[in-house]
VMD Tcl script that draws the C-alpha trace (Angstrom):
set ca {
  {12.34 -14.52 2.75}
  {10.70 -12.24 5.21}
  {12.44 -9.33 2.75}
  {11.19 -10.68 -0.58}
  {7.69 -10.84 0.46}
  {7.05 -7.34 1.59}
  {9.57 -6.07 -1.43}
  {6.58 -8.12 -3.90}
  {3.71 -6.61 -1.68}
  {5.23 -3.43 -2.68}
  {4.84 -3.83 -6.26}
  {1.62 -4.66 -5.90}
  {0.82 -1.83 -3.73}
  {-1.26 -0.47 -7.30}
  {-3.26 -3.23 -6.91}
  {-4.31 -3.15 -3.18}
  {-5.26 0.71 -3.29}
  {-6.96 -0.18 -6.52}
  {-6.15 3.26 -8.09}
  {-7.43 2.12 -11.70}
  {-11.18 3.65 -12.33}
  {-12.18 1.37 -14.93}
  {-12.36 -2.52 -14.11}
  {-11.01 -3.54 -17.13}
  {-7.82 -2.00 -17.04}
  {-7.87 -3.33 -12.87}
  {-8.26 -7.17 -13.87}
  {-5.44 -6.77 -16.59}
  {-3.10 -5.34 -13.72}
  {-3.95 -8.63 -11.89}
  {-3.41 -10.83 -14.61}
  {-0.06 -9.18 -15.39}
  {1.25 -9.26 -11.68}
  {0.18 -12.59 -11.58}
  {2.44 -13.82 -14.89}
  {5.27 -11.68 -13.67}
  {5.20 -13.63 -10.03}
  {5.00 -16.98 -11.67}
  {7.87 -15.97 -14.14}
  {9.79 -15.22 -11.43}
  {8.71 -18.46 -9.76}
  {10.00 -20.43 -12.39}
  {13.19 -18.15 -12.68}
  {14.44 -19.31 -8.91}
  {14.22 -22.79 -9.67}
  {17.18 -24.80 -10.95}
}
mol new
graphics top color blue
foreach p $ca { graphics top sphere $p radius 0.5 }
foreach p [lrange $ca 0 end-1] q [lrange $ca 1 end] { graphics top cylinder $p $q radius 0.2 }
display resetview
């Protein structure tokens, strides 16, 4: 579990050096992690 959680704070890493310059294209970065986490949420459940 450990594992998963830095493997997802990887794929985020984008997101928490903030390497976008316009806002904009920053928030839809977040909105898109965001669906793909809870996709894959839903995906582990039976």
């Amino acid at each position: 579990m450990i594992e998963r959680g830095f493997c997802r704070l990887k794929h985020g890493r984008s997101l928490a050096t903030r390497c976008d310059k316009l806002a904009v294209i920053y928030r839809a970065a977040v909105a898109l992690n965001t669906v793909i986490a809870g996709l894959s949420h839903l995906g582990d459940t039976p």
